[in-house]
C-alpha positions as CSV (number, residue, x, y, z in Angstrom):
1,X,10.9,0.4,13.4
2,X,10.1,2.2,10.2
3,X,9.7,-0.8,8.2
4,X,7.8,-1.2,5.4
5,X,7.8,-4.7,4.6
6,X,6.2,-7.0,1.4
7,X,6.0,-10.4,1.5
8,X,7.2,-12.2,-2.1
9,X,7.5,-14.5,-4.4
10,X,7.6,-14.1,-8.4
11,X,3.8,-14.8,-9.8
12,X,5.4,-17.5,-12.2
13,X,8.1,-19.2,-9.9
14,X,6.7,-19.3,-6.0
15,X,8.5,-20.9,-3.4
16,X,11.1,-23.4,-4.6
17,X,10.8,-21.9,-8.2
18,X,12.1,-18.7,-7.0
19,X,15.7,-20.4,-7.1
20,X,15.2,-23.5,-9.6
21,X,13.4,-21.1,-12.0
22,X,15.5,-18.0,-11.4
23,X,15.3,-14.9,-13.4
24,X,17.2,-11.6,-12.0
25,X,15.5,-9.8,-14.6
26,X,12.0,-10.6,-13.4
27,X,13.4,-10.5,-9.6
28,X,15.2,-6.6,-10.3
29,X,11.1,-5.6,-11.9
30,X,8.9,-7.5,-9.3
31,X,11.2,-5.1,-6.9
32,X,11.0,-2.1,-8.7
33,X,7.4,-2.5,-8.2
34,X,7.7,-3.5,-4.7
35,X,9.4,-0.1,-4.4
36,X,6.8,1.6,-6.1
37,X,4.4,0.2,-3.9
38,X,6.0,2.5,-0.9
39,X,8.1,-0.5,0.5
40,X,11.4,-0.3,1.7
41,X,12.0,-3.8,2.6
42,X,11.0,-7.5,0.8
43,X,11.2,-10.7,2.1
44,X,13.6,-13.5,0.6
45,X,12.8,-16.9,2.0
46,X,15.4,-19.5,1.4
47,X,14.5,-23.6,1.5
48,X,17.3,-25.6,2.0
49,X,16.2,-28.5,-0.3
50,X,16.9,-26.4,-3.2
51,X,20.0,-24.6,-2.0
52,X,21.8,-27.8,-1.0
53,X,22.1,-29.5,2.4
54,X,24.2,-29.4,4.6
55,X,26.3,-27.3,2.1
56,X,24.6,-24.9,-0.1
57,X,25.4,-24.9,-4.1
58,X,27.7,-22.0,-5.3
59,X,25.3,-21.5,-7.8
60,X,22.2,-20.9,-5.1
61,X,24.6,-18.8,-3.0
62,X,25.4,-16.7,-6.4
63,X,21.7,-16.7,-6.8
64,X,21.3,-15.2,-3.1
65,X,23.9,-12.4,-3.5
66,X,22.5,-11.1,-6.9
67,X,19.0,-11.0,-5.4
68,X,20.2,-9.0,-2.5
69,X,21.7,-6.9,-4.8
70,X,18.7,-6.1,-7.2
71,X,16.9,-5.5,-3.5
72,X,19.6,-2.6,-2.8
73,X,19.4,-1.0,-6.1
74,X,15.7,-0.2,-5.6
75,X,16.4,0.9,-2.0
76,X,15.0,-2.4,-0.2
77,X,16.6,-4.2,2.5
78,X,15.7,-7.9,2.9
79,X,14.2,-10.3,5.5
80,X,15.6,-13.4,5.0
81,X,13.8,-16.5,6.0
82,X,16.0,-20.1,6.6
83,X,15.2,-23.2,6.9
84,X,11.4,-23.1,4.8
85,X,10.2,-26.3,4.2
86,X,12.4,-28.4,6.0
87,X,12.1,-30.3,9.1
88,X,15.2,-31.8,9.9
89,X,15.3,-31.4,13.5
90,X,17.6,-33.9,15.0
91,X,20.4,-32.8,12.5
92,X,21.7,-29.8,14.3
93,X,25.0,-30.4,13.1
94,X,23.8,-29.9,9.2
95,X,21.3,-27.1,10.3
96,X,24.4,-25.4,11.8
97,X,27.0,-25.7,8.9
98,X,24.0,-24.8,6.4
99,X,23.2,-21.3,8.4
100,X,26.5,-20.5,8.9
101,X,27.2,-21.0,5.5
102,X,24.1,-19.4,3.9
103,X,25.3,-16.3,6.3
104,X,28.6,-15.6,6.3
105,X,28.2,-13.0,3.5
106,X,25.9,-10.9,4.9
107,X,27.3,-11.0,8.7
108,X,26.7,-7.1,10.0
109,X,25.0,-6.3,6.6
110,X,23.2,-3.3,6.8
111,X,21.0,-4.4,3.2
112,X,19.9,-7.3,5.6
113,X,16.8,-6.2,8.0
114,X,16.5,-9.5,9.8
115,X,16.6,-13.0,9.7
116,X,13.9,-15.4,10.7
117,X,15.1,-18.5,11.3
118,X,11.9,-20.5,10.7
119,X,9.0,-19.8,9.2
120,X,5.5,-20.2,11.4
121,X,7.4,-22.9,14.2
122,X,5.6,-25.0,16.5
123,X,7.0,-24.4,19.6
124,X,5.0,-27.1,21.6
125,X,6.6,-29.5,19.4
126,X,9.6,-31.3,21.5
127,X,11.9,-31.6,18.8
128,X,10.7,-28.3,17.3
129,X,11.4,-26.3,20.9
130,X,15.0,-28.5,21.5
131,X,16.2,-27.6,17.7
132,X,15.4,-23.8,18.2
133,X,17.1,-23.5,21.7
134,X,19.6,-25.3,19.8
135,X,20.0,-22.9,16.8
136,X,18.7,-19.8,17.3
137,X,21.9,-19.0,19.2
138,X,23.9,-20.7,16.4
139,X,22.1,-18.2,13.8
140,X,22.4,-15.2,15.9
141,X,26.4,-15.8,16.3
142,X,26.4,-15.7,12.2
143,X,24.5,-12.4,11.4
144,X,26.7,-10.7,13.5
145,X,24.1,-7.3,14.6
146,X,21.8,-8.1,12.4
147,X,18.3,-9.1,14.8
148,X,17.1,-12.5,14.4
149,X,13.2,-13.3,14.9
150,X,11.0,-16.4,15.0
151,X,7.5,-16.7,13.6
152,X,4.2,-18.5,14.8
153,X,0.7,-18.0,13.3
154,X,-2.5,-20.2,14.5
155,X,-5.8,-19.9,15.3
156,X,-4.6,-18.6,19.2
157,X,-1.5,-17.2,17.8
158,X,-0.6,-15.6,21.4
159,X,-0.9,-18.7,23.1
160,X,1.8,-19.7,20.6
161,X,3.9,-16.7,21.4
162,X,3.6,-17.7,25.3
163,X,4.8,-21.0,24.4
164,X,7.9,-19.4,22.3
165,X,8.9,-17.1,24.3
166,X,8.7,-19.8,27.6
167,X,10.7,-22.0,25.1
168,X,13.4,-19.6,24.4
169,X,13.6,-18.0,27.7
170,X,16.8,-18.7,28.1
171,X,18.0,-16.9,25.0
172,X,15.5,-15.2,23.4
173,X,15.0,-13.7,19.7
174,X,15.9,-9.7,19.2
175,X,12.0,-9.8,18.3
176,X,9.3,-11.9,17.9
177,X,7.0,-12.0,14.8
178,X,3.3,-13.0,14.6
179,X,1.5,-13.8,11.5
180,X,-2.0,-13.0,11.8
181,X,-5.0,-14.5,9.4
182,X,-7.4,-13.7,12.1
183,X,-10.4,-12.1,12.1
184,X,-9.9,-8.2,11.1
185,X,-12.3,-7.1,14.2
186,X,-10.2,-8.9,16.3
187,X,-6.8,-7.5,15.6
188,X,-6.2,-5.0,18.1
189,X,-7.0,-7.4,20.8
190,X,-4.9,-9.4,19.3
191,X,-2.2,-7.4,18.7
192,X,-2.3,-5.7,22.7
193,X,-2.4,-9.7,24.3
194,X,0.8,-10.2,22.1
195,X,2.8,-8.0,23.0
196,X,1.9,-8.4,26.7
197,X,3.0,-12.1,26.3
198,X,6.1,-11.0,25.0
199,X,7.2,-7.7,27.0
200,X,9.7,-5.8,26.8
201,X,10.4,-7.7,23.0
202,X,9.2,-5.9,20.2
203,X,6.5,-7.7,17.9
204,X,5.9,-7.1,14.4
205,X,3.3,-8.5,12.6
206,X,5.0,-10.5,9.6
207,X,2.2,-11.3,7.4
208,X,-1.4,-10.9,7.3
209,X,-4.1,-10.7,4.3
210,X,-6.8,-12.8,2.7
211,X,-7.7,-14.2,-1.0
212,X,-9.6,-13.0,-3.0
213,X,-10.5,-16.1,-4.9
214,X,-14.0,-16.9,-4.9
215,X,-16.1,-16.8,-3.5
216,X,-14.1,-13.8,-1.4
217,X,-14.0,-10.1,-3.2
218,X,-11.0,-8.1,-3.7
219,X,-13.3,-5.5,-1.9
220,X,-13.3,-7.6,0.9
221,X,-9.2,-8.0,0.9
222,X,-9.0,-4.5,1.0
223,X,-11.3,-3.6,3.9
224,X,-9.5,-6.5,5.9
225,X,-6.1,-5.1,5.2
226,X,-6.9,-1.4,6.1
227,X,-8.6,-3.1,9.4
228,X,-5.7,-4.9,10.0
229,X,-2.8,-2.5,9.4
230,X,-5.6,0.0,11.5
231,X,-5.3,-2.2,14.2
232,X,-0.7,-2.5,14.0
233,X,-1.3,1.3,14.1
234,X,-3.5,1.5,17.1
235,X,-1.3,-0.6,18.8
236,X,1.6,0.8,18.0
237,X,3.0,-1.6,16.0
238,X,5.0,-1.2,13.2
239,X,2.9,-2.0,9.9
240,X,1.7,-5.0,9.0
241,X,3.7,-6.7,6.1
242,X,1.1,-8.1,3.5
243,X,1.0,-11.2,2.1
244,X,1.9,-11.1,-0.4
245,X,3.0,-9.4,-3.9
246,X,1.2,-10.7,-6.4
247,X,-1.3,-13.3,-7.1
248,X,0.6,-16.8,-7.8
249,X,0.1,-19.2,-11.1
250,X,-1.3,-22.6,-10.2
251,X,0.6,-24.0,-13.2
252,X,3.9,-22.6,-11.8
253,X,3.3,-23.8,-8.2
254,X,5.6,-26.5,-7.4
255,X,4.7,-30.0,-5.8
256,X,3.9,-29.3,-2.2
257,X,2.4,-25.9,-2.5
258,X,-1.5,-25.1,-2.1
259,X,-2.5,-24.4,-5.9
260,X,-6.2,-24.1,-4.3
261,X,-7.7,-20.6,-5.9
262,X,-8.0,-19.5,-2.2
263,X,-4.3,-19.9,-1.6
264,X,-2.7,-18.4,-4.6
265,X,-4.8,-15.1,-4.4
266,X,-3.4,-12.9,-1.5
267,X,-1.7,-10.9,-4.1
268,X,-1.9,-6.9,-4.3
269,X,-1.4,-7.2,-8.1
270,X,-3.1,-9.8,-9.8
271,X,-1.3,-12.3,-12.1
272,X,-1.2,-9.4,-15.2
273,X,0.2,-7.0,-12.9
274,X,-2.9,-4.2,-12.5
275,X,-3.3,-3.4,-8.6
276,X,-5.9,-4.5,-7.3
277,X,-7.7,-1.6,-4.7
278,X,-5.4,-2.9,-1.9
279,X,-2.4,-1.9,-3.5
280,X,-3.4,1.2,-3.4
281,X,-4.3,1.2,0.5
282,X,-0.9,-0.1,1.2
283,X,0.9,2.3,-1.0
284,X,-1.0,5.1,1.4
285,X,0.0,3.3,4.2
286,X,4.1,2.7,3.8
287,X,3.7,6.4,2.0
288,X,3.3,7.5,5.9
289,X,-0.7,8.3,5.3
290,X,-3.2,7.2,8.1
291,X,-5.6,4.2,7.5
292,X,-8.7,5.4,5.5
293,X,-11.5,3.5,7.6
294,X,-14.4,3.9,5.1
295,X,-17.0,0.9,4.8
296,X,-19.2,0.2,2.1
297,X,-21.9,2.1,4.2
298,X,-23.7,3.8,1.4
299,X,-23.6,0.0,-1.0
300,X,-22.7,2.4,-3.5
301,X,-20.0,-1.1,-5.0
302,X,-21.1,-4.5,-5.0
303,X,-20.6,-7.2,-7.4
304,X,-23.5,-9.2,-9.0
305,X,-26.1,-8.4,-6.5
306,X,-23.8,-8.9,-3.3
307,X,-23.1,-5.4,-1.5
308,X,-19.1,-5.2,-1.3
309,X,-17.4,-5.6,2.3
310,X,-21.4,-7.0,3.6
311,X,-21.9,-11.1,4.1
312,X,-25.1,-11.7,4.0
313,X,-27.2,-14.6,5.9
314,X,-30.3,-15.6,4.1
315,X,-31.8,-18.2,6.2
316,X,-34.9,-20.1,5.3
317,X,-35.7,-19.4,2.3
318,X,-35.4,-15.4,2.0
319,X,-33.2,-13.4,0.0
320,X,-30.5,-11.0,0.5
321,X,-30.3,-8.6,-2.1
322,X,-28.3,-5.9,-3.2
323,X,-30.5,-3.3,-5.2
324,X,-30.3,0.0,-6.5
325,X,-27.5,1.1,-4.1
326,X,-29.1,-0.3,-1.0
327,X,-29.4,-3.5,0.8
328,X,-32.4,-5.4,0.7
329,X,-33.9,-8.5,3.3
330,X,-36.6,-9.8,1.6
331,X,-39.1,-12.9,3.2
332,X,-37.4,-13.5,6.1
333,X,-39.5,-16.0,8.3
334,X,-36.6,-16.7,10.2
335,X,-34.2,-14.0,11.3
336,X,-31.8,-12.8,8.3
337,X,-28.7,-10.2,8.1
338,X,-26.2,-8.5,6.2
339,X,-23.3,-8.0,8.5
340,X,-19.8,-5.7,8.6
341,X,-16.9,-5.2,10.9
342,X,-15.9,-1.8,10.9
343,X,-12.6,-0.9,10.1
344,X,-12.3,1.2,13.6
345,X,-13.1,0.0,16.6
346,X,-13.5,0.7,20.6
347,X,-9.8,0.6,22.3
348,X,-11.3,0.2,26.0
349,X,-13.9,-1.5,28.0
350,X,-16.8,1.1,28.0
351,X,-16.2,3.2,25.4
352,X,-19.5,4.5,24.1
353,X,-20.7,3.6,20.3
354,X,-23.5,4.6,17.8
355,X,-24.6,2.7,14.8
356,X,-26.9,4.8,12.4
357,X,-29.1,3.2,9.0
358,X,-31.7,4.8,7.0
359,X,-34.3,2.0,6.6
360,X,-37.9,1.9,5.1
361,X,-40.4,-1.1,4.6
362,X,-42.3,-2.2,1.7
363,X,-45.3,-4.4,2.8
364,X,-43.6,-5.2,6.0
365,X,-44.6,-7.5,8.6
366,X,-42.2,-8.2,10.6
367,X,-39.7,-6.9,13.0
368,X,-36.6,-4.8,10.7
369,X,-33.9,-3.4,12.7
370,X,-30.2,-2.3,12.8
371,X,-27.9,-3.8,15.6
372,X,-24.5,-4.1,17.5
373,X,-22.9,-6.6,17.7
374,X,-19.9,-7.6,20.1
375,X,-17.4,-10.6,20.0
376,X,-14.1,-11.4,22.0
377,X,-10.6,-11.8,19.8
378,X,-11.7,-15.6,19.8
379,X,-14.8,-14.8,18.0
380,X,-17.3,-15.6,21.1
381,X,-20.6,-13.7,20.6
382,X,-20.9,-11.4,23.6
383,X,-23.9,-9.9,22.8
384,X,-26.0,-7.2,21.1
385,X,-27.7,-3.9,21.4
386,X,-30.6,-3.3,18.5
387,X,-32.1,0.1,17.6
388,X,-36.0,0.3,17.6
389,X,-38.0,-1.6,15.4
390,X,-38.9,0.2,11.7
391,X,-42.6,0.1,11.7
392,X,-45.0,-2.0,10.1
393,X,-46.2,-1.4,6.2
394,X,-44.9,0.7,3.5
395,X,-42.8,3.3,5.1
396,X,-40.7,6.4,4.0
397,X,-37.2,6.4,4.4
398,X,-36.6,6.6,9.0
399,X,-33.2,7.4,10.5
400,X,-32.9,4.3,12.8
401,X,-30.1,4.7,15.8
402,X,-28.2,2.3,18.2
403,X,-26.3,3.0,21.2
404,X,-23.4,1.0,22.7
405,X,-20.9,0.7,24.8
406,X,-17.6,-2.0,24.5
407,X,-18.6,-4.8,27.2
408,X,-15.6,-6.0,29.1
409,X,-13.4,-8.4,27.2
410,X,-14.6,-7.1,23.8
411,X,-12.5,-7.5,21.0
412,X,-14.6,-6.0,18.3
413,X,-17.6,-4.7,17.0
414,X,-19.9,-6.1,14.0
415,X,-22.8,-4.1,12.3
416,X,-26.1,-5.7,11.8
417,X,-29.0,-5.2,9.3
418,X,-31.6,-7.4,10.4
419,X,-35.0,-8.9,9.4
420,X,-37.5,-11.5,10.7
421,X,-40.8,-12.3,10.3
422,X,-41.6,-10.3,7.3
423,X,-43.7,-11.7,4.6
424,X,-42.5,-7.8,2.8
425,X,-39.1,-6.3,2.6
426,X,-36.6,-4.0,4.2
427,X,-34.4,-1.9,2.4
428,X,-31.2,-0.2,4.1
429,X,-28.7,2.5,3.3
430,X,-25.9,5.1,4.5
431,X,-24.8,2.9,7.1
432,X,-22.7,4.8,9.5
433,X,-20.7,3.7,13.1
434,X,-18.8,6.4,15.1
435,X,-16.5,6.2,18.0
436,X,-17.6,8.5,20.7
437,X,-13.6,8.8,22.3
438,X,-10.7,7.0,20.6
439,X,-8.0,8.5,21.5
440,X,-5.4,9.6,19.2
441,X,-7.3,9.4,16.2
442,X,-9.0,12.7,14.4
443,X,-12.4,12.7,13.4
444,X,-15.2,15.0,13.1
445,X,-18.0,15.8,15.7
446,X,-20.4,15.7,13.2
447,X,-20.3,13.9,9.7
448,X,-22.7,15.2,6.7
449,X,-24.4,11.9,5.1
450,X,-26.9,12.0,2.0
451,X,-30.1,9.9,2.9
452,X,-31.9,8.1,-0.1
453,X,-34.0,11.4,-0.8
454,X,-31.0,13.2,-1.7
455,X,-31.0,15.3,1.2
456,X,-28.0,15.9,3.5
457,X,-28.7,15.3,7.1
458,X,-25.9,15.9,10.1
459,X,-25.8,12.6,12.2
């Protein structure tokens, strides 16, 4: 699939204020923007309170056909989603006259992409699995050609897919659709165990993204997206469709909704409109350019003193700085770190990596040092490899180097900066991590850094 999919809502009229707030003029410029974004495809999700049920309104059918329309004339097709915010499960005589309904224009449509037929199901849920055996057939029948999907999401979102597709073995969706909120390191793990529970069905990733409400950084949005749609590459998944358009007005949330800070800021474009840097990273991306996989290695951005795309664990009383375009660990009786998961990562059980830091002390004591560090696509620590330790005192700037190789079951890799014992402090910078062998992607034997002297060295 060449799909090129955004999630949306209008800024000022999210989920049921899409249709009891509806303005085509603000629907035909939110998708000329989608367009401009490199999309070909937006997302139209329908709740059945508002349309009328079991028998839509005219007017929301009206509403429904226009929509499709302003989609067309900026070259989008359209996912549309039934059934949101609705539960009726025993009623499969309503749900049925309501799809049918809602779908009868758009039977063999060629504007439509898909339809899901519920958003983010529960498939262990009796009445849940009974009413999608039920209707998915039903829903299928209406749209003619046009594939129907399912979505689950979840903290184990393949065990969910196991469960769907055991549910609906008997008929099975033309697809099935995971949305992830996972961990960015763990992706392509992720992404390879779901389409093995679902073979031979395609899977498409149907949303993913993260806030950037605080205390989260639209830095950190950006580096999760790019690690995420890195990851729908690798696995040769179509991309990723990001959640979502634009940042969402609390005021304009209706009853029901999150209106949390967290929840309405998943937006590429912020509630005036200007892009924030992930627009532009998805832009590259549906534009047919690879993933960039940059890191803030050299803590060249940051915001207050906090090093962009770096969390930092003071514990104990020390501090975690960000200063003069380097990370410093300062007083760390106990052991302290910044951490980062790389936007690449190891595809297979042994494949070698190398982590590189320039470090120097000032006053050290204790023990400074860089590290590897390797989790499952659960997030289970399964363990670490650390470079030497920086010496003792005041020290010029040293190259310090770690060695690894992806244990079995590793999902992902994490970078480590780390500190203990030291009554002094450590500063780091230039950052780098290298795959030795990744198949299929380009890179170059050697890479040209600048250490903190100004000096270019080949690592």
């Amino acid at each position: 699939m060449k799909l090129h999919l955004l999630n949306y809502y209008p800024s000022a009229a999210p989920w049921t204020a899409l249709w009891t707030d509806w303005d085509p003029d603000r629907i035909g410029a939110d998708f000329a923007a989608i367009a401009g974004l490199g999309a070909n495809a937006v997302r139209i999700v329908l709740q059945p309170e508002v349309f009328g049920y079991p028998t839509p309104s005219a007017d929301r059918l009206a509403q429904l056909r226009r929509s499709v329309e302003l989609a067309a004339q900026h070259g989008l097709s359209v996912q549309l989603t039934l059934f949101d915010w609705w539960d009726g499960y025993p009623d499969t005589a309503g749900s049925d006259r309501w799809a049918r309904a809602v779908l009868a224009p758009y039977r063999d449509d060629p504007r439509i992409a898909f339809v899901e037929l519920k958003n983010e199901v529960d498939p262990a849920d009796r009445p849940t699995a009974a009413w999608l055996r039920h209707e998915l057939p039903v829903v299928r029948q209406a749209a003619g050609g046009t594939p129907v999907t399912v979505s689950v999401t979840g903290p184990d979102p393949v065990a969910r897919l196991r469960t769907l597709r055991t549910v609906l073995a008997g008929d099975p969706p033309d697809f099935y659709d995971l949305h992830y909120y996972g961990a960015a390191g763990a992706a392509r793990a992720t992404f390879e165990a779901a389409e093995a529970a679902v073979a031979p069905a395609a899977l498409f990733v149907g949303e993913t993204g993260a806030a950037t409400g605080p205390p989260l950084s639209e830095a950190a949005q950006d580096l999760y997206l790019r690690s995420v749609e890195w990851a729908a590459t690798s696995a040769g998944l179509p991309d990723a469709a990001p959640w979502i358009f634009q940042d969402l007005i609390a005021a304009d949330v209706p009853a029901g909704a999150e209106r949390g800070a967290s929840a309405l800021s998943f937006g590429l474009l912020r509630t005036d409109g200007t892009a924030k840097p992930a627009a532009a990273a998805v832009r590259a991306l549906f534009q047919g350019r690879s993933v960039d996989p940059a890191f803030n290695g050299d803590f060249g951005q940051g915001l207050g003193r906090s090093p962009a795309d770096w969390s930092p664990n003071a514990v104990g009383g020390a501090e975690a700085d960000w200063d003069q375009g380097s990370a410093v660990l300062a007083r760390t009786a106990d052991s302290s770190t910044f951490t980062v998961t790389p936007v690449l990562q190891p595809t297979a059980a042994g494949e070698p990596v190398r982590m590189t830091a320039w470090a120097r002390g000032e006053r050290s004591t204790g023990q400074n040092r860089i590290a590897i560090t390797w989790y499952d696509r659960l997030g289970r620590y399964l363990g670490e490899d650390d470079s030497p330790v920086l010496p003792a005192g005041t020290t010029p700037w040293r190259l310090l180097t770690v060695d690894s190789a992806a244990p079995r079951c590793a999902a992902f890799a994490a970078l480590a900066l780390k500190s203990q014992h030291d009554t002094g402090q450590a500063r780091f910078d230039d950052v780098t991590f290298r795959l030795q062998e990744l198949t299929g992607w380009a890179r170059p034997a050697t890479s040209t850094y600048a250490s903190p002297s100004g000096q270019g060295r080949s690592v």
